[in-house]
C-alpha positions in Angstrom: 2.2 -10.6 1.4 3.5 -7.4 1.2 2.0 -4.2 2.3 3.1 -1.4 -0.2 0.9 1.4 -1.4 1.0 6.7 -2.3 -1.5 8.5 -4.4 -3.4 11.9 -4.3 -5.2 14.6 -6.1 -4.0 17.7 -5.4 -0.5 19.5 -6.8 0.4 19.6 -3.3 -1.5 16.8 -2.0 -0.9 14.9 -4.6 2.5 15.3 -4.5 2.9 14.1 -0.5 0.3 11.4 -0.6 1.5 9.5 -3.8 4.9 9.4 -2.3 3.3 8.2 0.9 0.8 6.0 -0.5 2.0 4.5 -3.8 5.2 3.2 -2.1 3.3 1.6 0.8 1.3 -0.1 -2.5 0.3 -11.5 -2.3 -1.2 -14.1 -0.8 -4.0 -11.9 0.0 -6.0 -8.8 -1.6 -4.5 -6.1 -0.2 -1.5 -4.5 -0.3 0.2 -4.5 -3.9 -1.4 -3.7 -6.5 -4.0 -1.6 -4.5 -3.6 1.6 -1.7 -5.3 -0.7 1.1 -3.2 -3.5 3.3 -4.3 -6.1 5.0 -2.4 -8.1 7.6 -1.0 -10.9 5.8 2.9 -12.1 5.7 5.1 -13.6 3.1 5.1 -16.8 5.4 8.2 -17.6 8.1 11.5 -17.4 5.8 9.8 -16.2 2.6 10.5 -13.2 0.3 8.2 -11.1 -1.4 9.4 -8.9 -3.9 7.1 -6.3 -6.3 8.4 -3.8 -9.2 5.4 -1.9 -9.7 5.5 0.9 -12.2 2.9 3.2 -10.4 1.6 6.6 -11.9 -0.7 9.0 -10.4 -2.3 12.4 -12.3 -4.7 15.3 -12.4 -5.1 18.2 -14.4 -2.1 20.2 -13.0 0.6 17.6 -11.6 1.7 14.1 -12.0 3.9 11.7 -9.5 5.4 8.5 -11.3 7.6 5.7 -9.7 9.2 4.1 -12.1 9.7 1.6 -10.9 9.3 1.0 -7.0 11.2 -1.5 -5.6 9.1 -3.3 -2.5 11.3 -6.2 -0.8 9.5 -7.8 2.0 10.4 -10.9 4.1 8.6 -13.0 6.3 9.7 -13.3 10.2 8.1 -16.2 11.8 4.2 -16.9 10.5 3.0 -13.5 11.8 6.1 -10.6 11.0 6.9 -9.2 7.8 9.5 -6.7 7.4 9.6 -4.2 4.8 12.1 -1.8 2.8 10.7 0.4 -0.4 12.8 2.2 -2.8 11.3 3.9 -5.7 12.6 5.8 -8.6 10.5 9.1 -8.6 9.5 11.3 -11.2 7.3 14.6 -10.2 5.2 16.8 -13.0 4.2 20.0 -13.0 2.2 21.3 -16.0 2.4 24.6 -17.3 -0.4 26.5 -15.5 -0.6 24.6 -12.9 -1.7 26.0 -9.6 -3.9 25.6 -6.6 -4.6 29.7 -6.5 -6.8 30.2 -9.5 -5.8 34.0 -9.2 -1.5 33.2 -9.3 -0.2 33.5 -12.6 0.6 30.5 -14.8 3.4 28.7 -13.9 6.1 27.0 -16.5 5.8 23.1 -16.4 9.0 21.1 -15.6 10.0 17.2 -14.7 12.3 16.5 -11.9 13.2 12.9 -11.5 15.9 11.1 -9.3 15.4 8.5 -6.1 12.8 8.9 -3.9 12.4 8.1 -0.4 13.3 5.0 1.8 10.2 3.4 3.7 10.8 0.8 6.4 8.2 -0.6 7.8 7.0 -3.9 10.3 3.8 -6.0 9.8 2.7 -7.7 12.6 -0.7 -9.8 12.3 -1.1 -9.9 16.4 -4.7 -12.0 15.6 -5.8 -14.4 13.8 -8.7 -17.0 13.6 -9.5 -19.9 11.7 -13.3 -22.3 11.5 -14.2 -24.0 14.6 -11.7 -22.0 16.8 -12.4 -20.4 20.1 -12.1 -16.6 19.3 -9.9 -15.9 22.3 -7.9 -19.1 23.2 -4.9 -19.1 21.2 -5.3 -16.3 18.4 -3.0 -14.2 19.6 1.1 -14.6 18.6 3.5 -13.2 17.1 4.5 -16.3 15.2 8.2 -15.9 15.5 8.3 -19.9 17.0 8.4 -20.7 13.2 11.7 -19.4 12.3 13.5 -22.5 14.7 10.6 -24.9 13.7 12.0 -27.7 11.3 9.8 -28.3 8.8 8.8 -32.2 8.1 7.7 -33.0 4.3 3.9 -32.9 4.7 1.4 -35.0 3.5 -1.0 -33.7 0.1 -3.8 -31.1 1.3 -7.0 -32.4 3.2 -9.4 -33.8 1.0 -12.5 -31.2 0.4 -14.7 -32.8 2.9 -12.3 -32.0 5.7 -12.4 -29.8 8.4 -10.8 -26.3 6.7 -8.8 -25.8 10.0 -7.8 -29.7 10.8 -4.2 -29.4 12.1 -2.9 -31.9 9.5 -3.6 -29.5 6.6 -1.0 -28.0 5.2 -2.5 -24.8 4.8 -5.0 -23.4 7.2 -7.9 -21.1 6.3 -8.1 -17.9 8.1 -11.4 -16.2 8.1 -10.3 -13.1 10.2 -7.1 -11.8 11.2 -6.4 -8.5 12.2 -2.2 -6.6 12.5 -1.4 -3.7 12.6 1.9 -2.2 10.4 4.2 0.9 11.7 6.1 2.2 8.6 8.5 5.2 8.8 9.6 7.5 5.5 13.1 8.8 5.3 15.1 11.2 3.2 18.0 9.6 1.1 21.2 11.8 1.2 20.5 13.1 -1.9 19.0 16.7 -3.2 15.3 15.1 -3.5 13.7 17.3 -0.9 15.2 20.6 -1.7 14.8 20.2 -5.9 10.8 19.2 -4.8 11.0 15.6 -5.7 10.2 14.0 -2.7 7.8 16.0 0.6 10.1 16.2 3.8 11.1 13.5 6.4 10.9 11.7 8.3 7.0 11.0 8.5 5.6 7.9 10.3 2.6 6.3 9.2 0.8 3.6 11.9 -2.3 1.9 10.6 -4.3 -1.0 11.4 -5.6 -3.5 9.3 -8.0 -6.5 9.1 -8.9 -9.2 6.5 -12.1 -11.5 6.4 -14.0 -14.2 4.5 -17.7 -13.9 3.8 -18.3 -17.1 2.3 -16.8 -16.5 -1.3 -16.2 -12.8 -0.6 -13.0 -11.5 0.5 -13.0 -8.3 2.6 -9.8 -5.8 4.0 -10.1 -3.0 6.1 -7.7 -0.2 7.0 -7.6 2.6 9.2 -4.1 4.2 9.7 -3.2 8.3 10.5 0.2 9.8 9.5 2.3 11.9 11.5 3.5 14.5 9.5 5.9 17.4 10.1 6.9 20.5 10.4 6.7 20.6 6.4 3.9 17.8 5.9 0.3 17.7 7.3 -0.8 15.2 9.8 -3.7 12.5 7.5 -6.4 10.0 8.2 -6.3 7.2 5.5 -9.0 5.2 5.3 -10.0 2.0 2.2 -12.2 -0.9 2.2 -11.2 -4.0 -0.8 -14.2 -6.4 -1.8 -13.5 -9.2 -4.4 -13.2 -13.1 -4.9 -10.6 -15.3 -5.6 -12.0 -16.7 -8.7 -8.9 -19.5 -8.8 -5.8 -20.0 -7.6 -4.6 -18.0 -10.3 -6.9 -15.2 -10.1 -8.0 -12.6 -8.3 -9.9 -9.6 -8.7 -11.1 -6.6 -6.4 -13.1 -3.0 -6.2 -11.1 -0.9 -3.6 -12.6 2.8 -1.9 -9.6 4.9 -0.4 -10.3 8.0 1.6 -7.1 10.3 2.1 -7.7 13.4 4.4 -5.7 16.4 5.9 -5.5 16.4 9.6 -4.3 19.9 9.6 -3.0 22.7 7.9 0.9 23.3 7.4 1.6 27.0 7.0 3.4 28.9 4.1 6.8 28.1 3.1 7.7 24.8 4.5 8.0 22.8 1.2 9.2 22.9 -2.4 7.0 22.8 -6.0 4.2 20.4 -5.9 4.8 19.9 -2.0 4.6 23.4 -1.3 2.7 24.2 1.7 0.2 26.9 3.1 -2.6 25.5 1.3 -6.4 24.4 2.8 -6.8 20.7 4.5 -7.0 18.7 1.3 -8.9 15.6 0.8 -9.2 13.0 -2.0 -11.6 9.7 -2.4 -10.9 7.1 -5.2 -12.4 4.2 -6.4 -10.1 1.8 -7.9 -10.3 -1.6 -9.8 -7.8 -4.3 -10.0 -6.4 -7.8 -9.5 -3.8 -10.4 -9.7 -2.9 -13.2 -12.4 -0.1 -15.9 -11.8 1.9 -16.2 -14.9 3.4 -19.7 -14.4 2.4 -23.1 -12.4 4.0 -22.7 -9.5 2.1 -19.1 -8.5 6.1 -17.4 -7.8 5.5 -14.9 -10.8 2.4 -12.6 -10.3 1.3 -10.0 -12.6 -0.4 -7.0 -10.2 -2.8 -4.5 -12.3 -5.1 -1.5 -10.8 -6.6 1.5 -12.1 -8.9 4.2 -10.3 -10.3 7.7 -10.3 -11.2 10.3 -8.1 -14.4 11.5 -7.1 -14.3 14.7 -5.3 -16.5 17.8 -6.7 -14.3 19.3 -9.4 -13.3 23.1 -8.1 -11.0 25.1 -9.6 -8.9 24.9 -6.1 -8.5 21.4 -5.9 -7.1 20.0 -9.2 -10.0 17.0 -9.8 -10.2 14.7 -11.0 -7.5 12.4 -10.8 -6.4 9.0 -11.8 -3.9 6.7 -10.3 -2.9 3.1 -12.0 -0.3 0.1 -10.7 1.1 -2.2 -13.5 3.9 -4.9 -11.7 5.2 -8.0 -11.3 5.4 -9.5 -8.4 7.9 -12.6 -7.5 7.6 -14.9 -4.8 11.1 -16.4 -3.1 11.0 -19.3 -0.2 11.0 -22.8 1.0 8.8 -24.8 -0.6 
């Protein structure tokens, strides 16, 4: 599955971490629809592809991607590899400011292409019932893409071991990766018009999935490396939810999005301007996936959240951010 998710609260904040976060927005629970990833892959020579119309706003700003174009593609049983595309809009409301005492600025829309984010999954760990937790968890995976894959026989009967070699599919009840992406500026005018916060930026997380008996739990803990024009951020988000049946899935998500550090005056353009205080931003978020045909290719992804910081008239609370997508699975059967 793919990783995918950039959102935020603040004009400026908001601005930067939507970008960041939306576009990193599934065989799993995390990653698309929702701002957390976990370390699953498409599977060795499998596509995963998600147009997600994603929107983010607060009281003075607004960041839209409409829509973002997340190709992924499974190296091996353990790689993915990722490219992101989106077409950004950015708002501004008239008024809007994070200096209650500045006077009221005029609202505008920019729109045009965003940024590109490339990015490389790699689920180093992995462990399924009745295994050792050392002895053979770690890989990379990448002996699948020359494996020739024999027919196999109809999935293990219920009363079978879940991690019995012969099964087609085995369950894993905790894996952990880890999933470098870098941010880059298109050669286009998005930086300088304010549409898009300043590259390149390099995000590095690290990521873990698990299965409580008929709960499913991600984890992820990944900092960004700003710039000269972006501030350094902890991100942080927990998913808990249940696959009610192969078709359906449905999750609560917490995201924590914190400043490092402060960037001084002058460095960026409109809603990414800089020179403001370390900004923070927590949401809690509900959402899920439904298979719209037999075979499970054709997902539809849905999430919607809200912020719940203490409402100031510095930092622009509340805010809301929603994913509506489709998501379409490619690959040997």
């Amino acid at each position: 599955m793919a990783g995918m998710g950039h959102f935020a609260g603040k004009v400026r904040f908001g601005g930067t971490v939507a970008l960041m976060l939306l576009a990193r927005l599934a065989a799993a629970q995390g990653g698309p629809p929702f701002r957390t990833d976990d370390p699953e892959t498409p599977g060795n020579k499998h596509w995963e592809i998600n147009f997600g119309f994603i929107g983010q706003r607060n009281p003075a700003s607004g960041a839209y991607q409409v829509p973002d174009f997340d190709i992924n593609y499974g190296l091996g049983d353990r790689i993915q590899l990722k490219y992101e595309l989106p077409i950004a809009i950015e708002e501004t409301r008239p008024g809007g400011s994070l200096d209650p005492s500045a006077p009221p600025t005029q609202g505008q829309v920019i729109g045009g292409l965003g940024e590109s984010l490339m990015g490389v999954k790699w689920r180093f760990y992995e462990h399924h019932p009745g295994d050792e937790a050392v002895k053979g968890r770690f890989g990379t995976g990448l002996l699948g893409l020359f494996r020739h894959e024999e027919p196999k026989e109809p999935a293990a009967a219920a009363g079978d071991s879940p991690g019995a070699a012969d099964s087609p599919e085995q369950v894993v009840n905790f894996s952990v990766g880890t999933y470098p992406q870098a941010f880059l500026d298109n050669p286009t005018r998005a930086v300088p018009r304010g549409l898009v916060s300043q590259g390149p930026q390099f995000y590095l997380p690290l990521e873990l999935n698990a299965r409580i008996g008929p709960i499913r739990v991600d984890g992820e803990v990944g900092y960004n490396f700003g710039n000269h024009a972006v501030p350094q951020s902890w991100g942080r988000g927990l998913i808990v939810g249940h696959e009610f049946s192969d078709t359906t899935e449905a999750y609560l998500e917490i995201y924590d999005q914190q400043d490092a550090n402060r960037v001084a005056a002058g460095q960026g353009v409109g809603n990414f301007a800089t020179g403001e205080p370390k900004q923070r931003q927590t949401t809690l978020g509900m959402g899920g996936r439904q298979a719209m045909n037999k075979a499970k290719t054709l997902n539809l992804l849905l999430m919607a959240g809200r912020s719940f910081q203490k409402v100031s008239a510095e930092n622009s609370q509340p805010g809301w951010i929603a994913y509506v997508g489709l998501q379409v699975l490619l690959g040997p059967k």
